[in-house]
C-alpha positions as a printed Julia matrix, in Angstrom:
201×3 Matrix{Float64}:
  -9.06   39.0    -0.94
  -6.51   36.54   -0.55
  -7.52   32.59   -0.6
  -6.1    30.38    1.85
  -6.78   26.67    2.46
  -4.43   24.16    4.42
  -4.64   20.2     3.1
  -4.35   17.72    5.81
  -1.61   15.11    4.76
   1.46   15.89    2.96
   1.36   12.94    0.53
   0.84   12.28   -2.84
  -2.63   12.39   -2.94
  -2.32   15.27   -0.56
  -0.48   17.03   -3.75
  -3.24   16.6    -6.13
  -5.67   18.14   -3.87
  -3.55   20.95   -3.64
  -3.25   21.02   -7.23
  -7.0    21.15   -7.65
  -7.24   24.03   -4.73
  -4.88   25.86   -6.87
  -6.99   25.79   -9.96
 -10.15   27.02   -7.83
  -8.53   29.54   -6.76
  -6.82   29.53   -3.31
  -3.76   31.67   -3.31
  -2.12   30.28   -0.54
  -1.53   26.2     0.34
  -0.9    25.16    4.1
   0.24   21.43    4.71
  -0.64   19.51    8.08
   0.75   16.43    8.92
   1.12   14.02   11.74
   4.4    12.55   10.86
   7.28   15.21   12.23
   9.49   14.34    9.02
   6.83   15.59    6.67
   7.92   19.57    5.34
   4.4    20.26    7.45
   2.67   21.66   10.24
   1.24   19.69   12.91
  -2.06   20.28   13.69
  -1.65   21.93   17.29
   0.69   24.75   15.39
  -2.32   24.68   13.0
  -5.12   25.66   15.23
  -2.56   27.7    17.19
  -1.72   30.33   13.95
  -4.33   29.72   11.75
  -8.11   29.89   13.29
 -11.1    29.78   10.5
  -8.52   28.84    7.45
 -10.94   25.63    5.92
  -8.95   22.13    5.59
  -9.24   19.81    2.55
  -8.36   16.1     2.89
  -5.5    15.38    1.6
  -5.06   11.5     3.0
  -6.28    8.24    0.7
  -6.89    5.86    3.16
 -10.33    5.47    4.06
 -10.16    4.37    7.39
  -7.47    6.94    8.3
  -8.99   10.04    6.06
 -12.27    9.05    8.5
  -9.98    9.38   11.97
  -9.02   12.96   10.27
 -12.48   14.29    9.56
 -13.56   13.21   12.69
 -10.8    15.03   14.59
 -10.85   18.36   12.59
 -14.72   18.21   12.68
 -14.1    18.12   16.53
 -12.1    20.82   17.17
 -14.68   22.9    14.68
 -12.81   23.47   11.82
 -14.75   24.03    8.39
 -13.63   21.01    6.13
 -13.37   21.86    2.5
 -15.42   20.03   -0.54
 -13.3    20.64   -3.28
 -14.53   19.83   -7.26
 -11.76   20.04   -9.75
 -12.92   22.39  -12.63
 -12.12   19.83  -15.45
 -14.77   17.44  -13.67
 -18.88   17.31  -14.73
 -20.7    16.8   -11.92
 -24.72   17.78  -12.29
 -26.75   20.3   -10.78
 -28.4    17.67   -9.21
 -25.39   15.68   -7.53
 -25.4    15.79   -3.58
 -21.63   16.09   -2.34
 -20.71   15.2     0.83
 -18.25   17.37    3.49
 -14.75   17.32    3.01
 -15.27   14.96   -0.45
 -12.83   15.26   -3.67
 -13.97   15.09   -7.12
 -10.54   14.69   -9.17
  -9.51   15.82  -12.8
 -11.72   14.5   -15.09
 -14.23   12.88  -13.0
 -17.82   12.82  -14.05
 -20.79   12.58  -11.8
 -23.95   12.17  -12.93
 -27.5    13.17  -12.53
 -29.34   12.57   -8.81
 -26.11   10.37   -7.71
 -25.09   11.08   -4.01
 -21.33   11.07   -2.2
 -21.01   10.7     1.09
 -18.99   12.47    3.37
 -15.08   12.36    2.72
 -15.08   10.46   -0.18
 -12.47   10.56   -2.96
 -14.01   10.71   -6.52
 -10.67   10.06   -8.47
  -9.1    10.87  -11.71
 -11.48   10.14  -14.8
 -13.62    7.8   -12.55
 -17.46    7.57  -13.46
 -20.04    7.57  -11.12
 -23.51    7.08  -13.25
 -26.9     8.49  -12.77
 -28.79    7.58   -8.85
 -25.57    5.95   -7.2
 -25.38    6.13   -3.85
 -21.77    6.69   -1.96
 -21.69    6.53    1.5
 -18.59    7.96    3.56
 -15.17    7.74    2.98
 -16.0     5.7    -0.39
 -12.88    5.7    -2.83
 -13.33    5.43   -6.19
  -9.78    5.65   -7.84
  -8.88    6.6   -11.42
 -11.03    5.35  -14.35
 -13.09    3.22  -12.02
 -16.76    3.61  -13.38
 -19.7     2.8   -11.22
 -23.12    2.0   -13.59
 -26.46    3.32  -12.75
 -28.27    3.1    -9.62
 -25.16    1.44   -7.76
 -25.42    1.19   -3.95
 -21.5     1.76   -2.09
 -21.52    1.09    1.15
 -19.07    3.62    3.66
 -15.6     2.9     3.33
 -15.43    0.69    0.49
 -12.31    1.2    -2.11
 -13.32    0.67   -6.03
  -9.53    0.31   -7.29
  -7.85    1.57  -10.52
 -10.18    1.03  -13.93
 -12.65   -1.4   -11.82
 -16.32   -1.35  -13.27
 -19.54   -2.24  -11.2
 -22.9    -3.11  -13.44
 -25.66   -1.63  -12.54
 -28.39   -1.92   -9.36
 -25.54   -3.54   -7.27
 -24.62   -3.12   -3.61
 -21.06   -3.19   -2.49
 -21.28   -3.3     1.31
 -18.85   -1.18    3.95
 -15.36   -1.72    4.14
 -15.63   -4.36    1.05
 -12.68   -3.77   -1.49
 -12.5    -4.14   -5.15
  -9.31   -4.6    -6.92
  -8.18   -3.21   -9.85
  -9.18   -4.38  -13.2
 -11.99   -6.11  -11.94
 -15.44   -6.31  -13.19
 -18.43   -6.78  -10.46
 -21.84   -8.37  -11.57
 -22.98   -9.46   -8.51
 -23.19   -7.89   -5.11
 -20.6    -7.59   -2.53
 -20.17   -8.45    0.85
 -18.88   -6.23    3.34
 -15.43   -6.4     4.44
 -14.55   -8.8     1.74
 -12.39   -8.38   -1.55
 -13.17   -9.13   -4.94
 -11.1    -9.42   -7.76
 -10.78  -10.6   -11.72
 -13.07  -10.85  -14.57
 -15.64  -11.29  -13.59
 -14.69  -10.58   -9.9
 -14.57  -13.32   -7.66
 -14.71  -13.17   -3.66
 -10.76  -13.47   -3.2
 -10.72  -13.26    0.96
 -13.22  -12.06    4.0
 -12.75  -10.81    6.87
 -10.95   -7.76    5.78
């Protein structure tokens, strides 16, 4: 029986979770987007031709890949939790709806993801973290033990957090940087080791 899946946001983000639908399996990709220049269907003609078909988020902003769940969630769609097969997450892991785990990923034992959340390329996210929603963690980030993320916090590209800290919601943490102390929310942090760089974010 033929496998089809539509990914909400025809980006390039919105390409790699195709990519990783394609290697699980689904036969046939649909693209919905909001923007009527994007090669796409909006999501009226969507729900209009294709009723039950499960949508994957393809969108990596936080705040806006929220607004999405939310609205397909509404309308009683089935949103898609998609693991690539190259990533090793345990038995144990608890994976949110509508949450990515990307290429290479690894996910270890008794961590939790929230809902939404993007688990990118090669990222780490150690034994007993906690992720709440729409958490990105982007490529070869790596999250030590027993890490608390708050919802809608972005860890950016190679960033490492030590172990036992809390990163509170909406906080962001550039790339590069190294976090030994907690985090405030809505406040970035950057360098080595990572500094509170502005609030209020």
């Amino acid at each position: 029986m033929e496998k089809t899946i539509a990914v909400y946001g025809h980006s390039g983000h919105g390409k790699v979770v195709a990519q990783i639908a394609e290697s699980l399996g689904y036969d046939t990709i649909l693209w919905i987007d909001d923007d009527p220049e994007k090669n796409a269907m909006g999501w009226d003609e969507f729900l209009r031709e294709f009723p039950g078909v499960e949508v994957a988020l393809g969108i990596g902003d936080n705040v806006l890949r929220r607004r999405i769940f939310e609205k397909v969630k509404a309308e009683g769609a089935t949103l898609a939790t998609l693991v690539d097969p190259t990533a090793a997450v345990a038995r144990s892991v608890a994976l949110g709806e509508g949450s990515v785990v990307m290429p290479q990923a690894v996910v270890n034992t008794d961590a939790s993801v929230g809902r939404g959340c993007i688990i990118n390329s090669a990222s780490v996210i150690e034994h007993d973290c906690r992720l709440g929603d729409f958490v990105h963690v982007s490529p070869q980030a790596a999250l030590a033990g027993n890490v608390r993320i708050k919802d809608r916090v972005h860890v950016g590209l190679g960033a490492c957090v030590i172990q036992g800290l809390e990163i509170d919601e909406d906080a962001v943490v550039a790339a590069g940087a190294v976090v030994i102390e907690n985090v405030e929310a809505r406040t970035m942090v950057a360098g080595v080791p990572a500094r509170k760089k502005r609030e209020g974010i």
